[in-house]
mmCIF file of the N, C-alpha and C atoms, coordinates in Angstrom:
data_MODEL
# 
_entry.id   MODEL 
# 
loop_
_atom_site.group_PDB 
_atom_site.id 
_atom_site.type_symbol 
_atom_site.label_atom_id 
_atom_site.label_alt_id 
_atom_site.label_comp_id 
_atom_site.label_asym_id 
_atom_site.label_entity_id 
_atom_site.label_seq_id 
_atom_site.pdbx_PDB_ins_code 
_atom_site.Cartn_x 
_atom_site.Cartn_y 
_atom_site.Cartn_z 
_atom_site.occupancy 
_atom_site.B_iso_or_equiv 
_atom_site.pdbx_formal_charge 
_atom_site.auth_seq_id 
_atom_site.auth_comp_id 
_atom_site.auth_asym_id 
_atom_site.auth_atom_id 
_atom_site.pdbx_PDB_model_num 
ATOM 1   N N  . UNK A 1 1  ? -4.592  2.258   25.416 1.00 0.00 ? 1  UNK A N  1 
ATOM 2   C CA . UNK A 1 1  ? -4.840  2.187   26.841 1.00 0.00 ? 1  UNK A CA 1 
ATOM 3   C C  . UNK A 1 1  ? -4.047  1.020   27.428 1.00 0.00 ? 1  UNK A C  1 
ATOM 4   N N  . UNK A 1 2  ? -2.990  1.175   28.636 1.00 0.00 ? 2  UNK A N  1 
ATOM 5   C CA . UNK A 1 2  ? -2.456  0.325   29.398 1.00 0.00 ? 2  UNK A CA 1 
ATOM 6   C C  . UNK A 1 2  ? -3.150  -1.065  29.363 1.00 0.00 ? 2  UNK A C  1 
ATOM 7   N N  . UNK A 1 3  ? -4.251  -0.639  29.786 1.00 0.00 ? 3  UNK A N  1 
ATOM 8   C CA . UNK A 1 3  ? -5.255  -1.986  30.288 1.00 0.00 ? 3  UNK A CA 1 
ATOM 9   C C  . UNK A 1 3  ? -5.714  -2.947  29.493 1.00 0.00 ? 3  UNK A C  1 
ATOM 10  N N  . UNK A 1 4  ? -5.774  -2.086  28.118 1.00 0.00 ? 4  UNK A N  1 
ATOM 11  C CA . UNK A 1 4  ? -6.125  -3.519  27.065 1.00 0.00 ? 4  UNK A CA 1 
ATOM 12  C C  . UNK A 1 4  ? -4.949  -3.864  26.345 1.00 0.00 ? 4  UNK A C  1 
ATOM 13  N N  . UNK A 1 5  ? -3.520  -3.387  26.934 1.00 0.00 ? 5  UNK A N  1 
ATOM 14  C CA . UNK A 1 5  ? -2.331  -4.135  26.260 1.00 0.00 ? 5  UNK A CA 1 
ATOM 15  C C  . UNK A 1 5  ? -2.657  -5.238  26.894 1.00 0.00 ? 5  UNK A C  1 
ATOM 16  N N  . UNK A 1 6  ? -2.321  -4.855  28.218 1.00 0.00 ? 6  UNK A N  1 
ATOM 17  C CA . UNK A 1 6  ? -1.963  -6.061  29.489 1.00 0.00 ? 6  UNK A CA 1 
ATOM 18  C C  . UNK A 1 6  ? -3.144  -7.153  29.339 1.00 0.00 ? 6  UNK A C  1 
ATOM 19  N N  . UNK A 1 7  ? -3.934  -6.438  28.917 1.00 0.00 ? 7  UNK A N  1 
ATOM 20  C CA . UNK A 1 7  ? -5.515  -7.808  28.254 1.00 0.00 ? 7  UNK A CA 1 
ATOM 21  C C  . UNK A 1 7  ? -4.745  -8.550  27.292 1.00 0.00 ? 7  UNK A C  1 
ATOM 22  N N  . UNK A 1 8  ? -4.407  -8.094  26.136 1.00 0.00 ? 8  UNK A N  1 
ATOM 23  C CA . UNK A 1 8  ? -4.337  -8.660  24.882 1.00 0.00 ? 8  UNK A CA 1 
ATOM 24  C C  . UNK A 1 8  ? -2.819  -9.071  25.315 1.00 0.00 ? 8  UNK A C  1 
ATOM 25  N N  . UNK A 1 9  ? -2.164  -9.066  26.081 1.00 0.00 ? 9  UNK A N  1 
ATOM 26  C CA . UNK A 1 9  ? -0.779  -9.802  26.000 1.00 0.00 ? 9  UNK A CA 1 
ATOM 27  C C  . UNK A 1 9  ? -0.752  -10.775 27.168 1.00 0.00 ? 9  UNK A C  1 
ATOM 28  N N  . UNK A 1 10 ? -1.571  -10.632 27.618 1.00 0.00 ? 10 UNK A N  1 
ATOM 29  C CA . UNK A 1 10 ? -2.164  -11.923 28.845 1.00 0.00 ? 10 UNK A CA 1 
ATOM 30  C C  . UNK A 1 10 ? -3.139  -13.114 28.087 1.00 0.00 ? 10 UNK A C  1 
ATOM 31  N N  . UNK A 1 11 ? -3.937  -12.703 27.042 1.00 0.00 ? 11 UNK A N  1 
ATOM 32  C CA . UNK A 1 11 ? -4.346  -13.437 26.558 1.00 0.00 ? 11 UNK A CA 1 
ATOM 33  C C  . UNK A 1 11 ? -3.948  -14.116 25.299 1.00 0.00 ? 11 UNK A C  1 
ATOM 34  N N  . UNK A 1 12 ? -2.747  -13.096 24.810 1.00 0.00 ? 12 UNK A N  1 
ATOM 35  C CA . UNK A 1 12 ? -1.944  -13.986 23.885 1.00 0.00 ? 12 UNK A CA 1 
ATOM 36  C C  . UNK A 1 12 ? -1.111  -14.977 24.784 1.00 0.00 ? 12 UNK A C  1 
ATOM 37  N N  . UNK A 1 13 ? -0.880  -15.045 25.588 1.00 0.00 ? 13 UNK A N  1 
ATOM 38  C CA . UNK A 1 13 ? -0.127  -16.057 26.904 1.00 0.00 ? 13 UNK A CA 1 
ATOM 39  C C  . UNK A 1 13 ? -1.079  -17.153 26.794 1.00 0.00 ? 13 UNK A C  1 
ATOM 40  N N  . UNK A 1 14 ? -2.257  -16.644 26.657 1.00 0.00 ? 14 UNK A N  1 
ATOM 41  C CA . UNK A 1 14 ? -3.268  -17.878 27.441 1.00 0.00 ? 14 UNK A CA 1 
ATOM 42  C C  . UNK A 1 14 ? -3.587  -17.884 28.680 1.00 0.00 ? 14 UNK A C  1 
ATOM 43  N N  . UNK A 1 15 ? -3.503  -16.828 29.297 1.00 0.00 ? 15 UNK A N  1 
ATOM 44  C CA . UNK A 1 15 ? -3.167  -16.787 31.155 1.00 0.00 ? 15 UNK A CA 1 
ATOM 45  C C  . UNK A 1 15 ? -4.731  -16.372 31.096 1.00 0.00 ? 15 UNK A C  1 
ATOM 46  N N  . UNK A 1 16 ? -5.272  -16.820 32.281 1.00 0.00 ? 16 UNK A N  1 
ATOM 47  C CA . UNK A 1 16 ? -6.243  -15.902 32.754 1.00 0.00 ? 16 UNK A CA 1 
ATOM 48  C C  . UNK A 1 16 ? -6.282  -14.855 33.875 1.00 0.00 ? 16 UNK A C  1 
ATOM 49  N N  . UNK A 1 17 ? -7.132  -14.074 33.946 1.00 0.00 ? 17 UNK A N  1 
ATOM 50  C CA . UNK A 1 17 ? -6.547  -12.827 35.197 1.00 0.00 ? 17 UNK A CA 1 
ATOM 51  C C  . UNK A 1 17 ? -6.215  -13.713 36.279 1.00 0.00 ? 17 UNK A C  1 
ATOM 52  N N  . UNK A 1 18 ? -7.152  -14.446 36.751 1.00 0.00 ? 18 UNK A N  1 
ATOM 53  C CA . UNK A 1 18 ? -6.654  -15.446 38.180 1.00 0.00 ? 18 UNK A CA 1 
ATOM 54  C C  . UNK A 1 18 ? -4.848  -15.670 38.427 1.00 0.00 ? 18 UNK A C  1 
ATOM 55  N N  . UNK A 1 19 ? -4.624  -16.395 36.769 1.00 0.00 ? 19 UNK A N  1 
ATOM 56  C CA . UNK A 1 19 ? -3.468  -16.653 37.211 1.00 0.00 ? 19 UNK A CA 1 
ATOM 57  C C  . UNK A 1 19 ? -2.509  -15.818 37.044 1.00 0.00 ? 19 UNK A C  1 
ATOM 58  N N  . UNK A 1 20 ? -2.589  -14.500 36.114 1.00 0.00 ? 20 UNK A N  1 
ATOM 59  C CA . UNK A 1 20 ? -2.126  -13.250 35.802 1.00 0.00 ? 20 UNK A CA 1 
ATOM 60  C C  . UNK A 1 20 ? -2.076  -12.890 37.501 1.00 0.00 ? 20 UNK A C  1 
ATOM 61  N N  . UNK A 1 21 ? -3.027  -12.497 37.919 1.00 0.00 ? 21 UNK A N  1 
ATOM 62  C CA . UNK A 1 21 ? -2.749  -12.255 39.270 1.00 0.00 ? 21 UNK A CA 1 
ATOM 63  C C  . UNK A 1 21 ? -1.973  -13.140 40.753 1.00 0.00 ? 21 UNK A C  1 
ATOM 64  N N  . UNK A 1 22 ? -2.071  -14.548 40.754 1.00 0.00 ? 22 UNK A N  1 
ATOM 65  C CA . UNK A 1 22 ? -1.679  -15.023 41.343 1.00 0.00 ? 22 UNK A CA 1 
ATOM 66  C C  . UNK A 1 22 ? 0.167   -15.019 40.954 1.00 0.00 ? 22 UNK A C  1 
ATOM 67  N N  . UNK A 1 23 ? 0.581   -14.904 39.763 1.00 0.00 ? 23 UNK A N  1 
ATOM 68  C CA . UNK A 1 23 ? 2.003   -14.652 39.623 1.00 0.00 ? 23 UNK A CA 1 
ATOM 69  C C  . UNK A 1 23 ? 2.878   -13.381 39.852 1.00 0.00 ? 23 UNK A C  1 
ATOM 70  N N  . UNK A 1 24 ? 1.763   -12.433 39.522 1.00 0.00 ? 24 UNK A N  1 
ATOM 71  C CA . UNK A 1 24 ? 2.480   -10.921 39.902 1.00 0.00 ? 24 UNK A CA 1 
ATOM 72  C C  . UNK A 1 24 ? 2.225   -10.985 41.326 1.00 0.00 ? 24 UNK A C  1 
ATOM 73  N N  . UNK A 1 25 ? 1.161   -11.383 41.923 1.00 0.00 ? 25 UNK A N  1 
ATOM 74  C CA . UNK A 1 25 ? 1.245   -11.357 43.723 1.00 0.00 ? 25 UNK A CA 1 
ATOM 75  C C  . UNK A 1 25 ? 0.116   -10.013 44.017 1.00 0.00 ? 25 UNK A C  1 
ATOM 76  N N  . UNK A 1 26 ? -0.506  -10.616 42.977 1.00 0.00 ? 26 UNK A N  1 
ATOM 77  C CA . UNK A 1 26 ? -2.118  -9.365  43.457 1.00 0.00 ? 26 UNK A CA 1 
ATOM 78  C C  . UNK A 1 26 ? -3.359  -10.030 43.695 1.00 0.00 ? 26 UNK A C  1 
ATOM 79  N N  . UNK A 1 27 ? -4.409  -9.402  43.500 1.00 0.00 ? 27 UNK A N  1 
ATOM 80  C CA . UNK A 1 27 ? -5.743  -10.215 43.692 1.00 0.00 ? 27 UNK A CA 1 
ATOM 81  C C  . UNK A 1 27 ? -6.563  -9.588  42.314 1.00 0.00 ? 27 UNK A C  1 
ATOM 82  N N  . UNK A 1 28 ? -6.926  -11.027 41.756 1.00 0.00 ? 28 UNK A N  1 
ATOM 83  C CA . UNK A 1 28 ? -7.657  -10.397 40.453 1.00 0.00 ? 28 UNK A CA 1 
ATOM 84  C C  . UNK A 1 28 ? -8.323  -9.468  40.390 1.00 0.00 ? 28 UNK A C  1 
ATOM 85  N N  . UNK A 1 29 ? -8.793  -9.102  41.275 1.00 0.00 ? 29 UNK A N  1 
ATOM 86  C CA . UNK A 1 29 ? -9.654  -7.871  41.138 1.00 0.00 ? 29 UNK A CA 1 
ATOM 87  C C  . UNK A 1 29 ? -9.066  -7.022  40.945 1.00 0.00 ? 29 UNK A C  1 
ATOM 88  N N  . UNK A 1 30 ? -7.781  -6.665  41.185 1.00 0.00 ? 30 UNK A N  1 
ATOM 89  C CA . UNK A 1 30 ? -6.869  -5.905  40.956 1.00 0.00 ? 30 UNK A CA 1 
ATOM 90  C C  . UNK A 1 30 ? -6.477  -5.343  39.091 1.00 0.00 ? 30 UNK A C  1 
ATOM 91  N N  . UNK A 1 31 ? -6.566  -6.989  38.500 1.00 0.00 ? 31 UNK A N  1 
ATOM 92  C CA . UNK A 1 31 ? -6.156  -6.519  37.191 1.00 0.00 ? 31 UNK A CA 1 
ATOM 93  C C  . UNK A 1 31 ? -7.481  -6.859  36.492 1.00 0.00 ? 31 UNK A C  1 
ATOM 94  N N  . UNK A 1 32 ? -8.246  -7.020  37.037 1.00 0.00 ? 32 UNK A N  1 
ATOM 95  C CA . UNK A 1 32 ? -10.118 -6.361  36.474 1.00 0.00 ? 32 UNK A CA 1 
ATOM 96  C C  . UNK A 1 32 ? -10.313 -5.122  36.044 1.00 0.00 ? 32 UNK A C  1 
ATOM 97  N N  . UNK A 1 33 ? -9.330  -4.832  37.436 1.00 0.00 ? 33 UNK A N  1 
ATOM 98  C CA . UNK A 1 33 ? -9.790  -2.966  37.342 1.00 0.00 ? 33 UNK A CA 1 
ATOM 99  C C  . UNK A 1 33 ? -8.562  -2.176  36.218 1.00 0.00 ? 33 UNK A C  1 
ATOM 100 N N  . UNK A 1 34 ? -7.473  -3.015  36.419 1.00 0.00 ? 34 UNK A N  1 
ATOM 101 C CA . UNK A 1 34 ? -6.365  -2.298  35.757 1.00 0.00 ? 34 UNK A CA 1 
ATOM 102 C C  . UNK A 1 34 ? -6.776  -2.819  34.139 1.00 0.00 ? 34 UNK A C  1 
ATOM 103 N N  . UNK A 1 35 ? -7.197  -3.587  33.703 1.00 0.00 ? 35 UNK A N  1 
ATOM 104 C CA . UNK A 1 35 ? -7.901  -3.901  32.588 1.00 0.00 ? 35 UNK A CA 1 
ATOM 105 C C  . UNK A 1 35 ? -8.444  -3.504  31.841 1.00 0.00 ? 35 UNK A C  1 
ATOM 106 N N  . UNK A 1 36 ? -9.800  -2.826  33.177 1.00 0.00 ? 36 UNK A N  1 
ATOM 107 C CA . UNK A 1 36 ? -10.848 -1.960  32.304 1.00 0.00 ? 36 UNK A CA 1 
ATOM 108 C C  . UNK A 1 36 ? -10.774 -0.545  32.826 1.00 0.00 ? 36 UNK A C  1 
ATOM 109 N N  . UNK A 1 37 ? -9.515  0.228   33.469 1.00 0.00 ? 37 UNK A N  1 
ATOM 110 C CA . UNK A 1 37 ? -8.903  1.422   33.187 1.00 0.00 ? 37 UNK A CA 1 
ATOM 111 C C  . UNK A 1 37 ? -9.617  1.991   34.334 1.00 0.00 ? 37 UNK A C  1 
ATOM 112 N N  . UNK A 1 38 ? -9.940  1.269   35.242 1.00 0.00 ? 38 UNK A N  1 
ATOM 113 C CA . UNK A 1 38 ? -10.412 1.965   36.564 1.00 0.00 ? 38 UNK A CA 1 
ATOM 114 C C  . UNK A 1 38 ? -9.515  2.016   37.505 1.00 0.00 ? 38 UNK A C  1 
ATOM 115 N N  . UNK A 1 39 ? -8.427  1.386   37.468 1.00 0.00 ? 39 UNK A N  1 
ATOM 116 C CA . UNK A 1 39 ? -7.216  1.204   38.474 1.00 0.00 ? 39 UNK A CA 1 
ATOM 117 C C  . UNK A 1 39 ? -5.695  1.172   37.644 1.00 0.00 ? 39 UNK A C  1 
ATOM 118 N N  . UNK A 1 40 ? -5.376  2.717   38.317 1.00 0.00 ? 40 UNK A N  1 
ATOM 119 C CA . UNK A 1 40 ? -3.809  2.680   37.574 1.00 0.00 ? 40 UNK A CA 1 
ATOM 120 C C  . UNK A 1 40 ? -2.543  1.609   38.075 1.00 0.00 ? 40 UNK A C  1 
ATOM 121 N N  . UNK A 1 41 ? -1.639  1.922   37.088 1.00 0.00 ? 41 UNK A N  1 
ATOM 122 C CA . UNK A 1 41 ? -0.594  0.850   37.693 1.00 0.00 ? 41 UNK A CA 1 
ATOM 123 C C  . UNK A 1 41 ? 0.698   1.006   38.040 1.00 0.00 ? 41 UNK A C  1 
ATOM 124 N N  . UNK A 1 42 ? 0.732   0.395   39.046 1.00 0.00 ? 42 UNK A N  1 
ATOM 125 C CA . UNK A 1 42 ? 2.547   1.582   39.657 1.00 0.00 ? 42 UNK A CA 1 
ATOM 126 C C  . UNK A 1 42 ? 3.607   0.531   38.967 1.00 0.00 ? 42 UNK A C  1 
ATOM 127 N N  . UNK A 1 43 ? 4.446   1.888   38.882 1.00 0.00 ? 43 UNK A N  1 
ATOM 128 C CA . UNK A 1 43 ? 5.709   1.637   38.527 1.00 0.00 ? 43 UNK A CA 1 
ATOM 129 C C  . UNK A 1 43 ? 6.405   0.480   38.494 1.00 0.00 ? 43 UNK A C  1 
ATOM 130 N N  . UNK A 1 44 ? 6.351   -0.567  39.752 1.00 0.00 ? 44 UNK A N  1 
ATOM 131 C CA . UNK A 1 44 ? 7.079   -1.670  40.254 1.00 0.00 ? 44 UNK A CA 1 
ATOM 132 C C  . UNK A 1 44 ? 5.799   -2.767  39.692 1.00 0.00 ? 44 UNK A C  1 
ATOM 133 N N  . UNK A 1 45 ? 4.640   -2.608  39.317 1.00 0.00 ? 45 UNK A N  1 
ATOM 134 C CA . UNK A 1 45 ? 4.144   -4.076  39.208 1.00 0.00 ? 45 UNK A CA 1 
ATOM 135 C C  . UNK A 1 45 ? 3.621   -4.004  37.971 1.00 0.00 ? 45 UNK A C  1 
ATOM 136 N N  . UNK A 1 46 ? 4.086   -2.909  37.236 1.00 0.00 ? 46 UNK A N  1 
ATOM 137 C CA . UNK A 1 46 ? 4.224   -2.732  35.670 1.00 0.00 ? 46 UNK A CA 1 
ATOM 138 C C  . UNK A 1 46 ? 5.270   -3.412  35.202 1.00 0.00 ? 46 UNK A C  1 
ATOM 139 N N  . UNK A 1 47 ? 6.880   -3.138  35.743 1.00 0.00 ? 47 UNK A N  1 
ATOM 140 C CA . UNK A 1 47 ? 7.498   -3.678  35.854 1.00 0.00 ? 47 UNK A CA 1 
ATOM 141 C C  . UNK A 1 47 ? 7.313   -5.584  35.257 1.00 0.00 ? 47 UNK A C  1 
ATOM 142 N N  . UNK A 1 48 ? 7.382   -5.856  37.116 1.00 0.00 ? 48 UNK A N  1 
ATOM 143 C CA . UNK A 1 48 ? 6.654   -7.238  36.697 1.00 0.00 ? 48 UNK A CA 1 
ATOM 144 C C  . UNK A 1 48 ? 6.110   -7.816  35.862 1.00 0.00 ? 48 UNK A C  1 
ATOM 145 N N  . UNK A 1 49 ? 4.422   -6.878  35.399 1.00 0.00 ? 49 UNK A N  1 
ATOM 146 C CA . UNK A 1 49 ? 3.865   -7.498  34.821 1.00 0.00 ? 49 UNK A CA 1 
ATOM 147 C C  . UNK A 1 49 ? 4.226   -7.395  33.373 1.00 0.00 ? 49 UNK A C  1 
ATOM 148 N N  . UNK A 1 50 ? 5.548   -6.968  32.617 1.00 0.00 ? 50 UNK A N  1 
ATOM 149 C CA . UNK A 1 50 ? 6.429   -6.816  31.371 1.00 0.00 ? 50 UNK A CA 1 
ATOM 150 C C  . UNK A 1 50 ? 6.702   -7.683  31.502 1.00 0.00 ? 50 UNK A C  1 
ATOM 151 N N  . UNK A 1 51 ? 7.434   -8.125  32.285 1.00 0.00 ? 51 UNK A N  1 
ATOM 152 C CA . UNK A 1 51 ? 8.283   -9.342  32.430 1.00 0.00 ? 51 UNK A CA 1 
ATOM 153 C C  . UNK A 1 51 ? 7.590   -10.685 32.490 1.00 0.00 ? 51 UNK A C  1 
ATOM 154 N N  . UNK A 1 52 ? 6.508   -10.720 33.176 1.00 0.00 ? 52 UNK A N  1 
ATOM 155 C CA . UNK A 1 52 ? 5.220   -12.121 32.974 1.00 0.00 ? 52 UNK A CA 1 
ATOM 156 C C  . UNK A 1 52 ? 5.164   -12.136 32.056 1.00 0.00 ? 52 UNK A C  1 
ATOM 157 N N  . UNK A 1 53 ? 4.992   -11.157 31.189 1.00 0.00 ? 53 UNK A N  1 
ATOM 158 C CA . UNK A 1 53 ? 3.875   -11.244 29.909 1.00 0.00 ? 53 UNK A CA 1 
ATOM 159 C C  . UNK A 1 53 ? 4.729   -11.356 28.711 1.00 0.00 ? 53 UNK A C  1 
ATOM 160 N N  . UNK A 1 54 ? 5.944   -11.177 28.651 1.00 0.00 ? 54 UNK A N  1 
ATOM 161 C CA . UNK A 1 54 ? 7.243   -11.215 27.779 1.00 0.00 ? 54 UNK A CA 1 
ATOM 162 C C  . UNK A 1 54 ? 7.364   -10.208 26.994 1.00 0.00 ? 54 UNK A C  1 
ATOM 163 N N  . UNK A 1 55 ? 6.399   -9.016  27.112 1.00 0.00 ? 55 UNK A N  1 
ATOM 164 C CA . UNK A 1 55 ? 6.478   -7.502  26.646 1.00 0.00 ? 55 UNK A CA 1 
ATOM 165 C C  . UNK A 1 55 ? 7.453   -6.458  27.374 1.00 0.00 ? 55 UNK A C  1 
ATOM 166 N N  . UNK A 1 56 ? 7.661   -5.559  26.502 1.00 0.00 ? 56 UNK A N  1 
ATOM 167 C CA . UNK A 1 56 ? 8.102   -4.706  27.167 1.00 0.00 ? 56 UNK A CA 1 
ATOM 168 C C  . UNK A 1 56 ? 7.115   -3.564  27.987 1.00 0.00 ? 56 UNK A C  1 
ATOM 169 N N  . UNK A 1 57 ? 7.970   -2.840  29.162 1.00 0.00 ? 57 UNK A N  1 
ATOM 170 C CA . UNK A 1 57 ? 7.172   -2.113  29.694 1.00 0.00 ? 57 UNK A CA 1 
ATOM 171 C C  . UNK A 1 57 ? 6.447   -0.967  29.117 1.00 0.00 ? 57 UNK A C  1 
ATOM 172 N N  . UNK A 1 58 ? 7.902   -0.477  27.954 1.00 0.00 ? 58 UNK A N  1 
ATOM 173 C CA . UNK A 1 58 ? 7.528   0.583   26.887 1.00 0.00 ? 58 UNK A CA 1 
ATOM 174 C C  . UNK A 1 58 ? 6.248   0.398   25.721 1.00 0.00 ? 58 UNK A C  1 
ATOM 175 N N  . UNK A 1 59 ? 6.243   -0.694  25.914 1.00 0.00 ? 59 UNK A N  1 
ATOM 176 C CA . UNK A 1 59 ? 5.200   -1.628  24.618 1.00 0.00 ? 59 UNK A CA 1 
ATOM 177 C C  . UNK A 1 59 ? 3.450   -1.531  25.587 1.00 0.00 ? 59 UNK A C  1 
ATOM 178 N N  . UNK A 1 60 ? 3.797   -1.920  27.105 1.00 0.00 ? 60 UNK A N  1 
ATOM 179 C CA . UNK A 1 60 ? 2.532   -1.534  27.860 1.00 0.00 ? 60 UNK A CA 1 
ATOM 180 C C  . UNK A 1 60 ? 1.697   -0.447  28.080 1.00 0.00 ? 60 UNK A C  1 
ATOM 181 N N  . UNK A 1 61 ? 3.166   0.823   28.280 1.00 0.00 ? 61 UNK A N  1 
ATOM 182 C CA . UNK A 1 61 ? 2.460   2.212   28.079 1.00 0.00 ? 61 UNK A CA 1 
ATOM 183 C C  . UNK A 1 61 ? 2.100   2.827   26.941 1.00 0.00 ? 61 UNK A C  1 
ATOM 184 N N  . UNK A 1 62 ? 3.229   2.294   25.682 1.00 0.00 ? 62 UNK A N  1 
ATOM 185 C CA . UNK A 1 62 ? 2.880   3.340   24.630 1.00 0.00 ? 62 UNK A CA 1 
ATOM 186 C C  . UNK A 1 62 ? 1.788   2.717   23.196 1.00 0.00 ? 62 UNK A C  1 
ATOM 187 N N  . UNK A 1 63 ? 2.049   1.160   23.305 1.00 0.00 ? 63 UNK A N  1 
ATOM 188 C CA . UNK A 1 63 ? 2.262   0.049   22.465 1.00 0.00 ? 63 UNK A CA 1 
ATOM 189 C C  . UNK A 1 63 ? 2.872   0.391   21.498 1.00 0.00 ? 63 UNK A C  1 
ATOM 190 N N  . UNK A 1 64 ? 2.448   0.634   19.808 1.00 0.00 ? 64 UNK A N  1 
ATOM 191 C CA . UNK A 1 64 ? 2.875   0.236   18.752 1.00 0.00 ? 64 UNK A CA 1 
ATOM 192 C C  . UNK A 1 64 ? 3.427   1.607   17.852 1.00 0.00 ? 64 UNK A C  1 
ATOM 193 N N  . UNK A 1 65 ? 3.627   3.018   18.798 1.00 0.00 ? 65 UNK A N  1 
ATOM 194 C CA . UNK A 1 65 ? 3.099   3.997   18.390 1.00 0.00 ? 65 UNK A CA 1 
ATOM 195 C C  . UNK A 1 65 ? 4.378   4.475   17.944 1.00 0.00 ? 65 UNK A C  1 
ATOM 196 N N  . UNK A 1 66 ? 4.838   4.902   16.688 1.00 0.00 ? 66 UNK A N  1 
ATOM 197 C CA . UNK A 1 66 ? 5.959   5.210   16.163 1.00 0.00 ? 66 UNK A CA 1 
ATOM 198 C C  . UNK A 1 66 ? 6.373   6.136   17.341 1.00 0.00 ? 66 UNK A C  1 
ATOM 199 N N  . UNK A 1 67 ? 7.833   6.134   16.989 1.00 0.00 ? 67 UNK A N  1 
ATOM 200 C CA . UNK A 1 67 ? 8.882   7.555   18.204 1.00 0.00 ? 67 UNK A CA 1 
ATOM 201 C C  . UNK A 1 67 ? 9.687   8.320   17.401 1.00 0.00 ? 67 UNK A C  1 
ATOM 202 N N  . UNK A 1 68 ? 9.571   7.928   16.022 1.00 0.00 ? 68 UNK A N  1 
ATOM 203 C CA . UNK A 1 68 ? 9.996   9.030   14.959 1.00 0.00 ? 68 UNK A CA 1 
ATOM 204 C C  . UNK A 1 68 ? 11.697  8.920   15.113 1.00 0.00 ? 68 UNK A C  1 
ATOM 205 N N  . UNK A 1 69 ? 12.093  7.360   15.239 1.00 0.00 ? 69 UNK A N  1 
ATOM 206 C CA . UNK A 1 69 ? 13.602  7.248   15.626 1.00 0.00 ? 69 UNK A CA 1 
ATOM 207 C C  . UNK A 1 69 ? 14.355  7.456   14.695 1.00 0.00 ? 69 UNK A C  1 
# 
């Protein structure tokens, strides 16, 4: 699930949602919900939030899941 990458790679940061949110330019409540899979996440602040978190975006949607390369 999206929401508990962006958990577990925010909290391997050390960030808390507050400041998770205050850097992408949302309101925590925002990644409360995107967290616990009640609020999806668009395209552009997925984006972003790859780039905060030093993951990839592919690593947010799919995580660890072989692609049979």
């Amino acid at each position: 699930m999206i929401g508990a990458r962006i958990k577990q790679a925010r909290e391997a940061k050390g960030m808390t949602q507050p400041e998770l949110a205050y850097i992408v330019g949302v309101v925590k409540h925002m990644i409360t919900m995107i967290e616990r899979g009640t609020r999806q996440v668009t395209a552009p602040l997925l984006v972003v939030l790859a780039e905060v978190l030093d993951v990839t975006a592919d690593w947010l949607l799919y995580g660890d899941r072989d692609k049979g390369d």
